[in-house]
N, C-alpha and C positions, 0 to 999 in steps of 0.2 A: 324504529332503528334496529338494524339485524343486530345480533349477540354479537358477532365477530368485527364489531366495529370498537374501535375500543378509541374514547375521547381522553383527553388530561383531566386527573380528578383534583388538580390543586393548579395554581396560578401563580404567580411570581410575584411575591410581598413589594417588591422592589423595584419593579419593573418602570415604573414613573421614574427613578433616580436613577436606575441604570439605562436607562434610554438616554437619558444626559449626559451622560460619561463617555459613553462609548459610540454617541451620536447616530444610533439604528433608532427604529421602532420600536414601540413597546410588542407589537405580534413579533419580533424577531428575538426580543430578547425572551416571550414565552414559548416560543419555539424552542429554544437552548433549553431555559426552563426544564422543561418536560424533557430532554434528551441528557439529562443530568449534567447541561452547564449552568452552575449558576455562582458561584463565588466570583471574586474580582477578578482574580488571578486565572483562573478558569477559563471567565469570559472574555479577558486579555489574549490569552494565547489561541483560543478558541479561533476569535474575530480575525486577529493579527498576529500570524506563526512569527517567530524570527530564527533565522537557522539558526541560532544561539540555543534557540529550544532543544535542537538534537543531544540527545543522550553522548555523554562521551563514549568512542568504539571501545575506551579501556575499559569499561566495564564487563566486556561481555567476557566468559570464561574461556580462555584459553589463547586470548587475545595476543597475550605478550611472546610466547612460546611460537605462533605464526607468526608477528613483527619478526623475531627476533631470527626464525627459518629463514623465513623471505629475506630479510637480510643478506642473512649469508650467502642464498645464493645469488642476488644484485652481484655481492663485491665479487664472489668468485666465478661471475661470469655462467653458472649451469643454464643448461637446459630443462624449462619446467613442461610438465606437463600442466595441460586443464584437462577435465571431464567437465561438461554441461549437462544435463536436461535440455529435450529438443525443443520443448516451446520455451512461449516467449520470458518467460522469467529466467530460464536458464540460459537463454543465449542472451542478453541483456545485461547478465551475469559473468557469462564470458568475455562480453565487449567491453568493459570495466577494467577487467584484470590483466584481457590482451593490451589494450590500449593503454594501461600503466607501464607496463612491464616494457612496451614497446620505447619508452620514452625512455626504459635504461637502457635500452642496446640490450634484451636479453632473447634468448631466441627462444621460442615456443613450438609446442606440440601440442596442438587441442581436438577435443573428439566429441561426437556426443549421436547418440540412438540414429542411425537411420533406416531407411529401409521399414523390411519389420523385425530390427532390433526392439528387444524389449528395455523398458525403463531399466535404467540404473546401469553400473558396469556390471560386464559380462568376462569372463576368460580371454576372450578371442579379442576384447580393446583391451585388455590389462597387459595381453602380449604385443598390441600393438604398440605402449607404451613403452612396454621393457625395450623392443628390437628399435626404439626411435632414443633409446639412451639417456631418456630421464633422469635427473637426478633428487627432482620434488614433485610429486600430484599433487595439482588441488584439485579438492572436486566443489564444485558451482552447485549449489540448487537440488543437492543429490548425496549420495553417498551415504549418510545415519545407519542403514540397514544393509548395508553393502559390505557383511560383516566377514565374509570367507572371501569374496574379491579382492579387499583390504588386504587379509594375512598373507595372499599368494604374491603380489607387489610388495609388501614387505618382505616376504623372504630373499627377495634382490635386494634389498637394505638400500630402498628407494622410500625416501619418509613421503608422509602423505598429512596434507591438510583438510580435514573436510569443513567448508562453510556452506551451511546447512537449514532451513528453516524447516522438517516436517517433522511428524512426530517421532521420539527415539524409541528405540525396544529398553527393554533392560539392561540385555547387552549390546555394550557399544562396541564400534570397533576398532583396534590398533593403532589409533594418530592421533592428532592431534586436532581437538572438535572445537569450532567454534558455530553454535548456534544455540540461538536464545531459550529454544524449548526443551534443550537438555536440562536435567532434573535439578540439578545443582547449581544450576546458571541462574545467578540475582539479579541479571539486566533487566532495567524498571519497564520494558519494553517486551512483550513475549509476540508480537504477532508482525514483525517483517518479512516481507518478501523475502525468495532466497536471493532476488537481485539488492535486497535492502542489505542482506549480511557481506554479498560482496564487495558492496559499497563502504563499509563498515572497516572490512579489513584495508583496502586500497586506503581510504582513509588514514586509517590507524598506521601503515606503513611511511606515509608522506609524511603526519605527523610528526614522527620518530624518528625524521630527518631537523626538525625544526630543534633552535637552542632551547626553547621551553620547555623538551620532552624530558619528565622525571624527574623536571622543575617542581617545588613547592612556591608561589606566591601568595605572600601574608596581606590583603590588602588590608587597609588601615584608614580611617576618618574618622570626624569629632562628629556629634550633632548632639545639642540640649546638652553640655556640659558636661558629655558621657565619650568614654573611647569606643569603638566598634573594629569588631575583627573579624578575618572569612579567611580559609587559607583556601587555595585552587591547586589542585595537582594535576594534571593531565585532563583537564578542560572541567575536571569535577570539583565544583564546589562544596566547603565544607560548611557546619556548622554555624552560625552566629554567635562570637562572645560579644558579651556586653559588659563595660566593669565602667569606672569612675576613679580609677587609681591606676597612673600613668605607670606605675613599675610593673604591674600586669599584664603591658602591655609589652612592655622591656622585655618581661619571663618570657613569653610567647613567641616574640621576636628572635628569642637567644634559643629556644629552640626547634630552631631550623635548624636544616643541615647547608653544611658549608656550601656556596656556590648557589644556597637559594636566593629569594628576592621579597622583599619587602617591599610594596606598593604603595605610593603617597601619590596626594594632589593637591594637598598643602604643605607650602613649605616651611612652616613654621616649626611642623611635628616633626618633619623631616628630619630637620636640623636636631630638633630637640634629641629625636630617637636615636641620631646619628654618633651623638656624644655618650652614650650609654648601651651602647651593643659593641660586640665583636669585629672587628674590622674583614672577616670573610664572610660575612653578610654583605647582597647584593641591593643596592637602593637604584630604584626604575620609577622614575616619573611616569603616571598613568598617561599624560601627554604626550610621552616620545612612544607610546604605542599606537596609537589613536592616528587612522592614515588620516591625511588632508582632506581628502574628501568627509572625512565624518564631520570634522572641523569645520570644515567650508566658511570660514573668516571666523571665527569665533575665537582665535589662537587670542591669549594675552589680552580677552578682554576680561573683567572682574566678575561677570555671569557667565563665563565661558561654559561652567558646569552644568547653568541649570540652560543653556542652549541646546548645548547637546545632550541632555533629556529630552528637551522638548521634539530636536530634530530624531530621536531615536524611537517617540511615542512612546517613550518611560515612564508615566505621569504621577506623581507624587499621592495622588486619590486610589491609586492603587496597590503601588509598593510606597509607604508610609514613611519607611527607613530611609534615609540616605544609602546605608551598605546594602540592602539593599536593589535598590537603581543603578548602585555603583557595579556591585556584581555583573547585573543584566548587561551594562555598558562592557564591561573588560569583557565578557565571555562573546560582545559582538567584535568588538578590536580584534580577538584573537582569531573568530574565524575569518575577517576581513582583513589579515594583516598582511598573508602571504600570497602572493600573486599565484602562486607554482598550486598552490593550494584550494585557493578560492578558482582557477581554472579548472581543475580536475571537480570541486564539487557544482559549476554548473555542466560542465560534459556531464557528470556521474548521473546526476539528478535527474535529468531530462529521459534516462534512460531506465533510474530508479523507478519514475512514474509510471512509464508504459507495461514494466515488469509486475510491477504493484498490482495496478487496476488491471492487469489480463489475467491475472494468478487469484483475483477477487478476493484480496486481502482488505480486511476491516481497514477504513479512510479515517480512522481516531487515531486519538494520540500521536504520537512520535511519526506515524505514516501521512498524518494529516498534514505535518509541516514538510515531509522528504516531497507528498503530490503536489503541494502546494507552491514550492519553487521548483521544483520537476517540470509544473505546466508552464511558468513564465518563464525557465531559461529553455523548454523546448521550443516555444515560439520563436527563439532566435539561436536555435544550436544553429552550431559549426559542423556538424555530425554530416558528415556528405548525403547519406540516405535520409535523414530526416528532413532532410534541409528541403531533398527534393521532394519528398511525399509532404510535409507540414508546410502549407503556404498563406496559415492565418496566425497573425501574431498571438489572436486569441483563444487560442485553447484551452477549452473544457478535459474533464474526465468523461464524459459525456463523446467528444472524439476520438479520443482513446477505445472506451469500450464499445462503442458503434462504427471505429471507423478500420483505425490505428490495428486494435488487435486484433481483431477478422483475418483481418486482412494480411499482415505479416502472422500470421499462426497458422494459416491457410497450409504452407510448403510442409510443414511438420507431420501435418497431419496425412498426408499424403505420403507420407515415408521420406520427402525431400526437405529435411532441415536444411541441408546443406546450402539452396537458395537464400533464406534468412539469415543462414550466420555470412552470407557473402554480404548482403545488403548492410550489414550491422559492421562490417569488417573491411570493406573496398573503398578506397577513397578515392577512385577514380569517376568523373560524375557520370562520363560514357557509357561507362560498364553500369554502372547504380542505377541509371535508365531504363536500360536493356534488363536488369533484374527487378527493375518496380513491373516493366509491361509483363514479364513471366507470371510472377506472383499474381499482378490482377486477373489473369486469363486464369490459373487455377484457382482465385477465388470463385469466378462466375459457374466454374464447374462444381466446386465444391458446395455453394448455394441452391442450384438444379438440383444434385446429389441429396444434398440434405433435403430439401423439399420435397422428391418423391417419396425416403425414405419413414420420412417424419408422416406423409397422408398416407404411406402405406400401414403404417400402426397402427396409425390412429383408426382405419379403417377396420385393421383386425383386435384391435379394442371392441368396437363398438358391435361388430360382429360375436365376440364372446372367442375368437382364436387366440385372445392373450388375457388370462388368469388377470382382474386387477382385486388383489387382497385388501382387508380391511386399512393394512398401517404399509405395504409395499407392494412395490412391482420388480417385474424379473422378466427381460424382455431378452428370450433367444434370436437371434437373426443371422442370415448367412450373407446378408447384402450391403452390411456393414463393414466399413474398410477401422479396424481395429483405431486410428488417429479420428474417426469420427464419433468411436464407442460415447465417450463423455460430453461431444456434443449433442448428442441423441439423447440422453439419458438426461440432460438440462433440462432439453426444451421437454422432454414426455413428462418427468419430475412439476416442471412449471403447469403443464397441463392438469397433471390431473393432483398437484397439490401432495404430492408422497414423496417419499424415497423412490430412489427406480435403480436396478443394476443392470446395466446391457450386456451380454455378454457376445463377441462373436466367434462366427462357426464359417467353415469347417476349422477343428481342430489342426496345427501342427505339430509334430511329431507329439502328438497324442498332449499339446498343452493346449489351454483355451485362454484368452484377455479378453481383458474385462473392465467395465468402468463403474462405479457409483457417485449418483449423487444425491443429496439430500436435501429438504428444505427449511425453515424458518432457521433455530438454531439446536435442531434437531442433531445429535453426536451421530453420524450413520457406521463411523469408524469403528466407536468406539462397540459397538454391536457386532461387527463383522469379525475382530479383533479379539473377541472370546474364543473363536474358532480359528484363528490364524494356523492351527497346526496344518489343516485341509489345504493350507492355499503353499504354492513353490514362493511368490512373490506376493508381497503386500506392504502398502506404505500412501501414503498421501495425507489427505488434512482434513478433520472432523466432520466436514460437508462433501466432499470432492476425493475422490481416491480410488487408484487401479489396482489391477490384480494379475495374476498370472496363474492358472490352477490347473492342476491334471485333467482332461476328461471325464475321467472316471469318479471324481471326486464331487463334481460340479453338482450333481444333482444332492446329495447329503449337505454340502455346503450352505446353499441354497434352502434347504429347508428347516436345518437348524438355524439359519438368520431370519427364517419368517416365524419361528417359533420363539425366539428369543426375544421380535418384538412384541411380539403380542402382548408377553408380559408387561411393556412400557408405556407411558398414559397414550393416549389418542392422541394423535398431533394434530394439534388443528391451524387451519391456515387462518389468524387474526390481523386484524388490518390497525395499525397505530394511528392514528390519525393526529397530529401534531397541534390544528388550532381551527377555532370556525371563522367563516368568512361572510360576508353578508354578500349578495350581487354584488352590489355597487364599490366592492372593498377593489375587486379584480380589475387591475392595471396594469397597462404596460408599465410604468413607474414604479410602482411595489411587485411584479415580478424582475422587473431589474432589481431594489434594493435587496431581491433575496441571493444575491450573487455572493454575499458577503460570506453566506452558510457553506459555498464550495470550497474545495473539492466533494461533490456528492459520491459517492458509492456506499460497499458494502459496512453498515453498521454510522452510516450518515447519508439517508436516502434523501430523494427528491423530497421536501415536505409535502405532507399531504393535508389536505383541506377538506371540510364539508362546508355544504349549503343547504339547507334546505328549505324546502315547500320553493323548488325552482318552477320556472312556467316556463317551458318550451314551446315555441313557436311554430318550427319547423324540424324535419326529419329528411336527411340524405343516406343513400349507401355511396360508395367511392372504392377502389382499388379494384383489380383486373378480375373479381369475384365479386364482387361488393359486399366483401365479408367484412368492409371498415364502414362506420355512422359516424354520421354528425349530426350534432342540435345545433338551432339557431333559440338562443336566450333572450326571455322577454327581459325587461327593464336595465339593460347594460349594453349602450347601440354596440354593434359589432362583435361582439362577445361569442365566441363559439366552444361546442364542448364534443370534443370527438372522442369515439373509442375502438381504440386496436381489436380487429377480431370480435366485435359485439355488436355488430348491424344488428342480429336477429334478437338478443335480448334490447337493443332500445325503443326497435320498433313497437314489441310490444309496449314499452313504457308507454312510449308516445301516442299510446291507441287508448292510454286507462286514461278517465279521467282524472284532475287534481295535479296537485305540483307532486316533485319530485326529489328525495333527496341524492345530492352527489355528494362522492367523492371521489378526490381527483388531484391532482397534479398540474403544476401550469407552467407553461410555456409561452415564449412569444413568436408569433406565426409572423413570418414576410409574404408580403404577398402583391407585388405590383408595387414595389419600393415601401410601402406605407409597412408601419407593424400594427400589430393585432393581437392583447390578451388571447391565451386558450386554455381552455380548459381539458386537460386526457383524463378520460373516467379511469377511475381503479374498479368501481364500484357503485350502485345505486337500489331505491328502494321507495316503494311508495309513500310519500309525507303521513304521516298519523293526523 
C-alpha cells in the first residue's frame, strides 16, 4: 500500500446502535465516523439539515446597523447602489439583493468588473455611482480591501455597506462590515459564501419586518416533576434552566421586557403562571404558531405533541429533553410561519447553492444545510433563467460544479459579465433563451481555449521551458485572457500536485494580473501576504486568490514567495480514503444509499474506497485520444472501473501479473436504460 494512502485508524464503537436510529448502514455511519461525525446530534443534523439549523443572520457583526440603513432607505424611497464581483458568487449575490429590493418599489444602480476591469471597485465605478445619485452602496462578495475607494464615496456622504466573505487586512475600511471573517465577528459560522452573507442580510431585513423582531420568547414545559426554560431572541436560543420550584419559574418570567412572550403548550401552567406575573407579559400558545400543514390533523388530539415530533423527525433517542425538541420544533414554526419569508428563502437558497459550490466553499456546517435546500428548491425555482437551464428535479452539487458553473462563469471571464448578470436578472423567457444560446457558444470557445492553452504548458513543462520548483510553480504566459488566469492555474496546480501562480502578459499600463492557486489545505495566501507591500492589489481566500502587481515588481515578488516556501514542510498530496470495500460490497443499491452523505464538495468529498488484491479481466482506452481506461472486474458481473486521463498507467497495471489494489470513487453508469455500479480510480497499486 503507498504512504500516501491514508485508511481510518479507529471505527465507530456505535455503529451497530446508530445504524438503528438513523436507519443507514453501519459503512455510512463509519464514514461520518472518520469525517468527525459522530455524536447524536451531529449525526442528526449531519444526515437531516433543517433550515432551523441556520445560524440566526443577528449574530453576525454588524448586522443590526445594515437592518436598520436598509431600512431607512425602503421607507424613504432612495436610490441604492450594489457593487458585485463578476463571477458567479458575486452576481448571485446581486440577484438576492436586486430582487428584494425590487419587491419594495426601490430603484437600483448595480455595477460590477467588466471588460478588463480589475477585481474590486475602482475610481472610474465609484464615479459612476456618485453621477447615478446614490444614496447607500452595498458591496456583494467584494469590498473588505477596498479601503481608499470606500473613503472617496464617502466623502459624498454616500454611506456604504460592505457584505463580504474574504479575508480582512487590519485596516478596515469606513462602513459598515458585515462579514463573518472579520476579526471580531463571533458568528459560530466563518466560511460562507459571499453569496451566503448576502442571503443573510436580505434575510435579516425581511425578518425585522416580522412582530417577533426584538422579541424575547420564554418557552416553558414540565417533564419528570421538574420546570424547563429556553428564552429565544431573534431566532437565537438561549440557555436551558432547569429548577423544581414553580416561583423560579415566575422570577424568570417577570424578567422579560414588557411586550415579550411567554411560550406554553400546556395549559395548565399557563393558567397557573398567568395568575402570578405581570399583566404586560405576552402569553402565545405554541399552537397558534405552528402552520396547519405542520399540524396536518393532529390539532386537539392528546398526543398532538408527540405527532408532531414524530412528523418533524425530532426523536426523543436523540434530544432526550422535551425543551429540548420543543426548541427544534419553535425554531421550525418560525422559519415556516411567514409566507413573505419562507418565499424569499427558497428563491435565496437555490441561488445560495450555485454561489457556494462555484466559489468552492467548504459543503460543512451551516453551508451544508444553505446547498442542501439550495438543490431541492433549485429543482423547482421560479427563477426564469434557472428554470430554463435546470430541467431535472434532481439535482446534485455535482451539476452545479460540472454543469451549472462552467457554464454561467463562462461570460465573466471573457470580460462579458454582463451576459450572466442579464440571465440572473431578466425575467422575460424570450430574452433568457436568446442569453442561455450566447453563453453556451462562449462556453464551447472558452473549453478549445483552455484546452490548447492547458497542452501548451504542459508541453513546455515537460520540455524544461517552465521552471517546476520543489513546493511551487509560476507560469508566465501571454495567451492567457487574464478571466482564464485562475482556471489555468487550477487545472496545472491539479496536475502537478503544487501551488501554481499564473501570471499574464503583455503588461498594461505597466500593471500585470494574476491568479494563485493551491492545494490540499495548504494557506498559499497566507505566504504571498508576508509580501503584500510588492503587489497594487491583493485579496481572495487561503487556497484561491488574485493579484494586480506592477511589472517591475513581479519578478522580486515572485521569488521571495518561492523563498518563503521552502521554509514550510513539503506538501504532499495524501489521499484519505474513508472505508474498505470487498468486490462484492459495490452496488447499484449501496451507491444509492450513499446519497444520504450529499451535498458532496469541498471539505465533504465523494467517499473514497479501497479494494484490494482486485483481478481485472479486461482492459480498454475510450475518449477522442484514448487517454481514458477502463477495467472489466473479475467476481461482480458488470462491475467496471474507469479512470479519467490513466489509460497509460492502467495499461501497465494490466500487463503485471496479480491482483490489484484501487482506490476509487463510485458512481452509477446508464447505459442502454439498465444501471451499472462503477468504479472511477483515484489511485492504484500492486496487491502485496
Amino acid at each position: 500500500m503507498k504512504q500516501n494512502w491514508h485508511l481510518p485508524k479507529h471505527s465507530s464503537p456505535d455503529a451497530e446502535k446508530l445504524s438503528g436510529i438513523f436507519n443507514v448502514s453501519k459503512k455510512i455511519i463509519e464514514i461520518m465516523h472518520n469525517r468527525g461525525v459522530s455524536t447524536f446530534e451531529d449525526i442528526d443534523s449531519y444526515l437531516f439539515p433543517r433550515l432551523s439549523s441556520m445560524h440566526s443572520p443577528f449574530l453576525l457583526e454588524g448586522i443590526f446597523p445594515a437592518v436598520d440603513r436598509i431600512r431607512k432607505a425602503i421607507s424613504g424611497k432612495e436610490k441604492i447602489g450594489i457593487f458585485a464581483d463578476s463571477d458567479l458568487d458575486g452576481l448571485t449575490s446581486l440577484t438576492i439583493l436586486y430582487n428584494l429590493f425590487k419587491k419594495f418599489s426601490i430603484e437600483i444602480f448595480y455595477r460590477f468588473p467588466l471588460n478588463d476591469e480589475a477585481y474590486g471597485l475602482s475610481r472610474n465605478i465609484i464615479q459612476e455611482f456618485i453621477n447615478a445619485d446614490i444614496t447607500l452602496l452595498i458591496t456583494v462578495d467584494s469590498g473588505i480591501r477596498d479601503i481608499d475607494e470606500i473613503a472617496c464615496i464617502r466623502e459624498k456622504n454616500i454611506d456604504v455597506i460592505i457584505t463580504d466573505h474574504h479575508e480582512p487586512d487590519e485596516l478596515l475600511p469606513d462602513a459598515v462590515i458585515v462579514n463573518p471573517k472579520k476579526h471580531t465577528c463571533q458568528y459560530p459560522f466563518k466560511h460562507l459564501a459571499g453569496v451566503g452573507v448576502a442571503f443573510k442580510v436580505g434575510y435579516a431585513v425581511l425578518l425585522s419586518y416580522l412582530p417577533s423582531f426584538n422579541k424575547s420568547f420564554l418557552l416553558v414545559t414540565t417533564e419528570n416533576e421538574k420546570y424547563y426554560t429556553s428564552k429565544i431572541l431573534n431566532y437565537t436560543p438561549g440557555p436551558v434552566e432547569e429548577t423544581s420550584v414553580f416561583e423560579d419559574v415566575v422570577k424568570i418570567a417577570e424578567g422579560l421586557n414588557d411586550g415579550d412572550y411567554v411560550l406554553y403548550h400546556e395549559e395548565s401552567l399557563y393558567k397557573k403562571m398567568m395568575q402570578q406575573t405581570r399583566s404586560s407579559i405576552n402569553y402565545l400558545s405554541l399552537w397558534d404558531l405552528f402552520p396547519v400543514a405542520m399540524q396536518d390533523g393532529a390539532q386537539n388530539t392528546p398526543d398532538r405533541l408527540e405527532k408532531l415530533f414524530s412528523r418533524s423527525a425530532i426523536k426523543d433517542t436523540i434530544y432526550h429533553r422535551k425543551i429540548d425538541r420543543l426548541k427544534i420544533l419553535f425554531q421550525e414554526a418560525q422559519v415556516l410561519n411567514s409566507p413573505r419569508v419562507l418565499e424569499f428563502i427558497q428563491f435565496s437558497l437555490a441561488l445560495v447553492s450555485i454561489g457556494s459550490i462555484a466559489d468552492v466553499m467548504p459543503l460543512t456546517g451551516e453551508n451544508r444545510v444553505l446547498s442542501h435546500y439550495g438543490l431541492k428548491f433549485l429543482g423547482k425555482t421560479e427563477h426564469t433563467g434557472l428554470a430554463c437551464l435546470v430541467t431535472d428535479d434532481a439535482v446534485t452539487s455535482k451539476t452545479i460544479g460540472w454543469d451549472i458553473a462552467p457554464l454561467l462563469n463562462t461570460p465573466g471571464r471573457f470580460g462579458k459579465a454582463q451576459l450572466t448578470a442579464d440571465f440572473f436578472l431578466e425575467d422575460d423567457t424570450s430574452i433568457v433563451l436568446e442569453i442561455i444560446k450566447s453563453i453556451k457558444k462562449l462556453n464551447e470557445d472558452r473549453k478549445n481555449l483552455v484546452s490548447n492553452i492547458q497542452s501548451n504548458i504542459e508541453r513546455d513543462i515537460s520540455e524544461g521551458k517552465i521552471h517546476v520548483s520543489h513546493n511551487m510553480v509560476h507560469i508566465e504566459y501571454s495567451e492567457i485572457p487574464d478571466g482564464l488566469a485562475g482556471l489555468i492555474a487550477n487545472r496545472i496546480s491539479d496536475l502537478l500536485k503544487k501551488p501554481v501562480i499564473v501570471t499574464v502578459f503583455p503588461a498594461k499600463d505597466g500593471m500585470v494580473k494574476g491568479s494563485g492557486r493551491s492545494i490540499n489545505n495548504f494557506n498559499m495566501l497566507e505566504i504571498v501576504e508576508k509580501h503584500a507591500e510588492l503587489f497594487d492589489r491583493l485579496g481572495g481566500h487561503s487556497q484561491a486568490f488574485g493579484f494586480t502587481i506592477k511589472e517591475e515588481n513581479l519578478g522580486k515578488a515572485i521569488d521571495n514567495i518561492m523563498e518563503s516556501i521552502k521554509t514550510t514542510p513539503v506538501i504532499e498530496s495524501n489521499i484519505a480514503i474513508d472505508a474498505e470495500l470487498s468486490i462484492k460490497d459495490v452496488s447499484s443499491y449501496f451507491i444509492k444509499s450513499l446519497s444520504v452523505l450529499e451535498p458532496y464538495g469541498k471539505g465533504n468529498e465523494d467517499p473514497v474506497f479501497i479494494t484490494r488484491n482486485v483481478r481485472i479481466n479486461s482492459f480498454s482506452r475510450f475518449g477522442q485520444s484514448g487517454n481514458h481506461g477502463k477495467y472489466g472486474i473479475e467476481g461482480n458481473g458488470g462491475l467496471t472501473a474507469i479512470g479519467w486521463g490513466q489509460a497509460d498507467k492502467m495499461v501497465d497495471y494490466f500487463n503485471k501479473t496479480g491482483g490489484v489494489d484501487l482506490v476509487y470513487t463510485l458512481e452509477v453508469n446508464k447505459f442502454r436504460g439498465n444501471l451499472y455500479p462503477r468504479m472511477v480510480i483515484v489511485d492504484m497499486d500492486v496487491s502485496a
